[in-house]
C-alpha positions in Angstrom: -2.9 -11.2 8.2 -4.7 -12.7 5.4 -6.9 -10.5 2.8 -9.9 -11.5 4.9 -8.3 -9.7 7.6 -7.0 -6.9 5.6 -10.6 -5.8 4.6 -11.6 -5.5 8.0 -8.7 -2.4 8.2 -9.3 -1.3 4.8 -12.4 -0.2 3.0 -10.9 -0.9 -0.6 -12.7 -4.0 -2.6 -11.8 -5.7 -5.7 -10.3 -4.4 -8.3 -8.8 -2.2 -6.0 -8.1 -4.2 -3.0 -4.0 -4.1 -3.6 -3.1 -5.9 -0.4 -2.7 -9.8 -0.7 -1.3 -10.4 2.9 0.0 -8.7 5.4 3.8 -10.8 7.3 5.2 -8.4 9.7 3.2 -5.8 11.5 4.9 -3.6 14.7 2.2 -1.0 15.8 3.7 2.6 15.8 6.7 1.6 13.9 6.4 -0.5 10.6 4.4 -3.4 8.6 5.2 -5.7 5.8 3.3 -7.0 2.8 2.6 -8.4 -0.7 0.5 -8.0 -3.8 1.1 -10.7 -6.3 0.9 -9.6 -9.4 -0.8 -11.5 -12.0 -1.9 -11.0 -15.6 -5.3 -11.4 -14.8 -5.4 -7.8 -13.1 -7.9 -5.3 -15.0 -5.2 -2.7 -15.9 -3.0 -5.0 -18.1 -6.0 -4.6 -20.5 -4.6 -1.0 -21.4 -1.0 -0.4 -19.9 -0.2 -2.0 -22.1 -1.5 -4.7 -23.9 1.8 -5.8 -25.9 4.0 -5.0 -22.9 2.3 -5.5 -19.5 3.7 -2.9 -17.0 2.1 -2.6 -13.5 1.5 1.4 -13.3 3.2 3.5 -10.8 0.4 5.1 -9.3 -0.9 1.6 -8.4 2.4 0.8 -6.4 2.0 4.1 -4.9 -1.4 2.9 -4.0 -0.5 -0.1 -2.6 1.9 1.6 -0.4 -0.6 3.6 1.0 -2.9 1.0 1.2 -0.3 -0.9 3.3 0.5 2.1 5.7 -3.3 2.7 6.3 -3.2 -1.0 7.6 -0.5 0.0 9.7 -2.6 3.1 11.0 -5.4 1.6 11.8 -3.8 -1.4 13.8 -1.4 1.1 15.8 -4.4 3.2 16.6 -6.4 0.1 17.2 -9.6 1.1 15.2 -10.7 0.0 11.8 -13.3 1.7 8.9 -16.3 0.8 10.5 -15.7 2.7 13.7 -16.3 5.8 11.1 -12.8 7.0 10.3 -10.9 6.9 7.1 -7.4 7.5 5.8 -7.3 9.7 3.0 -4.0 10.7 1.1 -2.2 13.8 1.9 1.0 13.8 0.7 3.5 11.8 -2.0 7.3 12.9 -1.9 10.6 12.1 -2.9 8.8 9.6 -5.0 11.3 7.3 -7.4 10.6 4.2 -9.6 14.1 2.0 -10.2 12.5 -0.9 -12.0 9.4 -2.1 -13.8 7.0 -4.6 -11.9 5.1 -6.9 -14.1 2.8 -10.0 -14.6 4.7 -13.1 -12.4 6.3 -10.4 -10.0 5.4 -10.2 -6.1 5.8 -7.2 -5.3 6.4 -6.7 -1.4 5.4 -3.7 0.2 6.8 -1.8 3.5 6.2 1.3 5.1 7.6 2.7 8.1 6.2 5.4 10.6 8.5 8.4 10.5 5.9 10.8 12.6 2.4 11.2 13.8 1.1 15.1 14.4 -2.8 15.8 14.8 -4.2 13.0 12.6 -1.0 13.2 10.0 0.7 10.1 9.7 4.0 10.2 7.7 5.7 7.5 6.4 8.8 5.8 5.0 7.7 3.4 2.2 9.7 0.7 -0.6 8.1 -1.3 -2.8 10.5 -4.0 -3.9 10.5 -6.9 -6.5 13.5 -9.9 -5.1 15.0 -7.6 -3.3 15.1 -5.2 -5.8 13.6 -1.9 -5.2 10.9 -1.1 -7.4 9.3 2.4 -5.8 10.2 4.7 -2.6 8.6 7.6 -1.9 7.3 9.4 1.6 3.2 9.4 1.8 1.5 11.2 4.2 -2.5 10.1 4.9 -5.1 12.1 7.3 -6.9 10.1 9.3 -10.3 11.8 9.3 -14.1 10.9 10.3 -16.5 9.7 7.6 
């Protein structure tokens, strides 16, 4: 799934569209992706300028943004059928390494349960192989 693709499952736009692509997808069970990061992205301009570090609420971000995908395609609706995913939940949350400018940072999230609307999931964020950020989110899906 290419970013044209992606936006028709999420209703993030640029600068905070943090999906690139989208390689593996199972419906109900898991989905793979990637940002790329780059120095050209907004928030290098203050964290921090001499040291470029790609913040951790942004990975967490993507991870969610990745999992909504996942959502949506197992549920077989998108945004414009009037429902959005909205966070509920970060746990068990741990960053292992820093991702920076050059890095692609891949993205995966598992689904560990579905109850009334709550998804749960199992997500890692890794750099090479190397994981950069786990962590369990849980998003609502709820009517706009």
């Amino acid at each position: 799934m290419d970013v044209t693709e992606i936006k028709n499952y999420l209703p993030h736009r640029f600068p905070f569209l943090l999906v690139d692509r989208i390689v593996d997808l199972v419906p109900n069970e898991s989905i793979v992706g990637y940002k790329n990061i780059t120095i050209n992205e907004d928030v290098f301009n203050g964290h921090f300028p001499n040291a470029p570090i790609f913040p951790g609420v942004m990975i967490i971000e993507a991870l969610a943004q990745v999992s909504g995908v996942l959502g949506f395609k197992s549920m077989d609706k998108t945004p414009e059928d009037g429902s959005i995913y909205l966070f509920a939940a970060v746990d068990n949350v741990r960053f292992r390494r820093q991702v920076v400018p050059g890095d692609r940072l891949q993205l995966e999230s598992k689904v560990v349960s579905v109850k009334r609307g709550i998804w749960k999931f199992d997500c890692v964020a890794s750099v090479d192989g190397e994981t950069a950020c786990a962590c369990v989110i849980m998003c609502a899906d709820r009517k706009v």
